[in-house]
N, C-alpha and C positions, 0 to 999 in steps of 0.2 A: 846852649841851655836845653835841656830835655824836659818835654813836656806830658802829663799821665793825659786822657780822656776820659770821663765818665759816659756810660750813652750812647758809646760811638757806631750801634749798630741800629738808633733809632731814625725816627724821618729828617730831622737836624742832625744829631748827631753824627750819619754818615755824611754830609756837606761841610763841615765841621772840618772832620778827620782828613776828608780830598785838600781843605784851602791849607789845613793846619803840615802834611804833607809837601806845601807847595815853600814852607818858609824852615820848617825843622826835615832833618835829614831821618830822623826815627821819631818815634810816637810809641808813649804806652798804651794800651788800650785797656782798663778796666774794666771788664765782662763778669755778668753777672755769672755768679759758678752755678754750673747744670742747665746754661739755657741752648746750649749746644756750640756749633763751629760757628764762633765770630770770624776769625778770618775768613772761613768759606763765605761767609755773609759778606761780611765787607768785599772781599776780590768779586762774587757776585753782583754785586752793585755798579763797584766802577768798572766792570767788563757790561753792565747794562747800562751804562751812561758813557760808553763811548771811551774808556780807556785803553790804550794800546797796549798789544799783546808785552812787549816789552816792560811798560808800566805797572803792569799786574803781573809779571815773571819774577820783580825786585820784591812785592810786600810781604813776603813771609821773611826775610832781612831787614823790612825795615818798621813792621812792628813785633809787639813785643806783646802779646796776651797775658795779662796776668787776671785768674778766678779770683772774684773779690762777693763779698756779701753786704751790700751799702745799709741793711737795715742794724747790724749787730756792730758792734763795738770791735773797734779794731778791723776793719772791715772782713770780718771773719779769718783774717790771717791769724799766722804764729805770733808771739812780738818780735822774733827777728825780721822774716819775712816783711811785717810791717815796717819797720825800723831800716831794712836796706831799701823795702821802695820809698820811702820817705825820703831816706838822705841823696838819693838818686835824681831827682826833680829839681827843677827851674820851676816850673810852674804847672799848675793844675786846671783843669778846664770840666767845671761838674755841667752836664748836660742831661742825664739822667734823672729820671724822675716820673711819676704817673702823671697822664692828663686826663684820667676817668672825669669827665665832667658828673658822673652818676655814682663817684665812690660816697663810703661815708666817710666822716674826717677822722676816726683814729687809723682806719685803713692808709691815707691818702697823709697824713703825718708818719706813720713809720719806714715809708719811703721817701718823701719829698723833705719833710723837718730830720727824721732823726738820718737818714742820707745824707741830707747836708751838714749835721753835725761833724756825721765821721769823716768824712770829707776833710772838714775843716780840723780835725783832729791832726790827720796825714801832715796837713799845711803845716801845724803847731812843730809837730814834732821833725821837719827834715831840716838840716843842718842849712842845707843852701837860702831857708828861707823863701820856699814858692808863692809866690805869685797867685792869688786863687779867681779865675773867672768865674763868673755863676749864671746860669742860663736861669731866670728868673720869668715874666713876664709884664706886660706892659698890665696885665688884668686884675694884679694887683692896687690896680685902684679901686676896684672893689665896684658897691652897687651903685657909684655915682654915674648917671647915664647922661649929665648934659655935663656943658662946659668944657673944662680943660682942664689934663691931668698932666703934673708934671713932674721932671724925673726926680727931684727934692725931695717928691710928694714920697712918704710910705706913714700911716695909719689909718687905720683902720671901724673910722668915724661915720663912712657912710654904711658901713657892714659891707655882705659880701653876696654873690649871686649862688654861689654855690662852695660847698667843701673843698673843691680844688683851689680857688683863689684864696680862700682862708690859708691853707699848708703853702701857697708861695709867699705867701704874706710873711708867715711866721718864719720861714726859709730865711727870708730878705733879713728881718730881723734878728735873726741868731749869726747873720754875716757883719751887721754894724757890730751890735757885741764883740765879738769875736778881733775884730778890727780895731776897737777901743781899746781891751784887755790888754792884745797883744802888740799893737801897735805896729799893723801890718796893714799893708795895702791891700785893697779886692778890687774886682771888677764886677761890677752886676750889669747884665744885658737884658735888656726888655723888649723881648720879641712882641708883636702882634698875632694875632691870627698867621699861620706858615701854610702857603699853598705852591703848588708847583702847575705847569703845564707838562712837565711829563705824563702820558699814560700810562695808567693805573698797568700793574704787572704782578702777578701771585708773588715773586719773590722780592717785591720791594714793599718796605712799611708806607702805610696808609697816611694819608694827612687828617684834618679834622674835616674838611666836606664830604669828603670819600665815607668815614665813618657815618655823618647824616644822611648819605645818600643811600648807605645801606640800611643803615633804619628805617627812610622812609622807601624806600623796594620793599622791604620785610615788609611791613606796615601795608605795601599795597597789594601784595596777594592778598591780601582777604577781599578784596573789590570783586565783582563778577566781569570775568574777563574778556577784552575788548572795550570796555567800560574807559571812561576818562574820568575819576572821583573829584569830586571836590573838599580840599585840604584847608579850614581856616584856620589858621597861624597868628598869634598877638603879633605884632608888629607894626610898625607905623613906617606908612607911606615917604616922610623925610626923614627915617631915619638911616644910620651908615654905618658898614664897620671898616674896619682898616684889616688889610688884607696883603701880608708881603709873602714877596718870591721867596723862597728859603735858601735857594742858592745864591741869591744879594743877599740874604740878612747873614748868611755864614761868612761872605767876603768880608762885609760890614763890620762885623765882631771881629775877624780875626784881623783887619786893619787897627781898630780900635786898640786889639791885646800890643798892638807894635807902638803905643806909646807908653813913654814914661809915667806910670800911676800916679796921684797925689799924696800918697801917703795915708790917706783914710779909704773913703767908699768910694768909688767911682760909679755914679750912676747911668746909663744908655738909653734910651727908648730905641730900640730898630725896629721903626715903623716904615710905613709908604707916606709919599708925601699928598696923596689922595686917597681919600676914602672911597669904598667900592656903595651905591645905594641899595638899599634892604630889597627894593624891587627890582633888582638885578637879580640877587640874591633869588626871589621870590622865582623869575624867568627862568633861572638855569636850573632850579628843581623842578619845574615844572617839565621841560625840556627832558631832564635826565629820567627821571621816575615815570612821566605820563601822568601826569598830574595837574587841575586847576586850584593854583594856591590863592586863597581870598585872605588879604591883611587885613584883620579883625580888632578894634581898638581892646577888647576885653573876650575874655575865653565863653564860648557858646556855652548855654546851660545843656542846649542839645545835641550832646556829642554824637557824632555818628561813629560805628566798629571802626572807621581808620583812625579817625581821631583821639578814640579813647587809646590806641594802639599808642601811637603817637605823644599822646600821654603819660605814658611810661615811663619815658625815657626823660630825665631830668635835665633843662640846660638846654635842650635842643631850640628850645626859641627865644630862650631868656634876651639873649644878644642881637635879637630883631626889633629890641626897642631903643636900641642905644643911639645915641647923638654926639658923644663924647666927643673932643679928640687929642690925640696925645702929642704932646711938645715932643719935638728931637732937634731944638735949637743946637743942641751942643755938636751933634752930628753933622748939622747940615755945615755950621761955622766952620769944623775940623776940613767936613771933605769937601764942601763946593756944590757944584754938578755931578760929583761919580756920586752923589751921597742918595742921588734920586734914582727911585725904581723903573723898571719899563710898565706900561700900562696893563692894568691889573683890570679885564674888563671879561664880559661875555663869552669870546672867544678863547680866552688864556682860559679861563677856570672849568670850560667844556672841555679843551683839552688835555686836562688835570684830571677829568671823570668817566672820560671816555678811551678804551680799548682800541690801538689803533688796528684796522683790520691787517690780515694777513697777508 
């Protein structure tokens, strides 16, 4: 069975491509057209993560680049073009997609919603009838911040935190569709928050604390230096997020793709089985940036210059009030004990943020 990727040059998507690699003998790679040398990116990657010289001598044999445009119909292809990579495929794995926590949402729908359309277009039309995974999120539960969300769950009752989780929402829902119409299986995977302990490197993509981290550096030049500022942040003292490794949540998914569908939606949460606490969280910006962060039940009237800085940026502390936490009964039932993470603590996410010296 031959399988396409979408994504496969993002921060999941290249752990994706390594596991997916590990069970297919080639792999399409769908690249966005003009955003330059995927392969150079990809062989970069798993020659920085430790792939043998041998290993990375095969990958230009054993994938396949094809320039796609996920926002346009037809994915910018001919319709032959379309129509041979269609019939070409076992199964499809859409992983691509924005996580601008600060887009607007017709920005953040003509990637994420009308992406996944075309996507599911490809699906429609290939002879073999592929298989479509969909890299989704667990944040799709929207603005509900206690309790427990589960993977059954998708509407859209409590609203949303921001434009991003709106367009996975709508994503999720044009795959049920799509799955009733046609009467085809999918897989939806619901990642948590994705962090790694690799150090951070210029030629590998960012996670999402790496991108806070730079915001609040940005944010802290304007302090007078040698200075230590003080940062108050909404947040509450018991609350948590869930926080996985991404190289287990790619093993996770690409375990999951090796079983037999139900025939309709198949839903995932790939979460941790522990939540990381918000004043952890609080510790290790502080730690990275130089920074004393105060968790504040309500936003100060008296912003000081970092914090109005800090303001800006939309999302960035939204998720320091959360308590939720997310089911992945089905997960742990399927795998056991491989289905749990290693400890996701102070020291793993310092050295996710930190540059190992020379």
């Amino acid at each position: 069975m031959h399988v396409a990727l979408t994504g496969a040059t993002g921060f999941l998507g290249l752990r994706l491509l390594r596991r997916l690699l590990d069970t297919h003998r080639s792999v399409t790679v769908l690249a966005h057209a003009g955003s330059g040398d995927a392969l150079h990116r990809i062989t970069r990657f798993f020659a920085l993560t430790g792939a043998p010289e041998a290993y990375l001598a095969e990958l230009p044999g054993r994938l396949r680049v094809v320039e796609t445009e996920l926002e346009r119909p037809g994915l910018g292809l001919s319709g032959r073009e379309f129509q041979e990579l269609a019939d070409g495929l076992g199964a499809i794995w859409h992983s691509a997609g924005s996580i601008n926590l600060a887009g607007d949402l017709p920005e953040l729908r003509r990637t994420n919603v009308e992406g996944t359309r075309h996507v599911l277009e490809l699906a429609a039309a290939g002879r073999e009838r592929p298989v479509v995974h969909h890299v989704s999120t667990a944040f799709v539960a929207g603005s509900r911040r206690e309790g427990v969300a589960y993977e059954d769950e998708l509407d859209d009752a409590h609203g949303f935190e921001n434009a991003y989780e709106r367009s996975k929402y709508e994503a999720e829902t044009l795959i049920h569709t799509w799955s009733g119409e046609h009467r085809r299986p999918a897989v939806v995977l619901r990642p948590s928050i994705l962090v790694t302990d690799l150090p951070p490197h210029p030629e590998l993509p960012s996670h999402p604390l790496q991108v806070v981290e730079r915001i609040l550096r940005d944010a802290r030049g304007t302090a007078a230096p040698g200075s230590r500022p003080r940062l108050r942040l909404v947040g509450r003292p018991d609350g948590r997020l869930n926080l996985m490794p991404v190289e287990h949540a790619a093993e996770v998914m690409v375990r999951l793709a090796g079983r037999t569908p139900s025939g309709g939606v198949d839903t995932y949460h790939v979460v941790h089985d522990r939540d990381v606490p918000v004043p952890t969280i609080a510790t290790l910006l502080e730690r990275v940036v130089g920074l004393s962060v105060d968790l504040v039940a309500t936003e100060p009237e008296d912003l000081s210059a970092l914090e109005s800085l800090v303001d800006f940026y939309p999302g960035l502390t939204t998720y320091l009030t959360h308590r939720r936490r997310f089911d992945d009964t089905r997960v742990r039932a399927l795998f056991g004990s491989s289905a749990a993470s290693g400890p996701v603590d102070l020291d793993y996410l310092w050295s996710g943020l930190v540059p190992r010296s020379p």
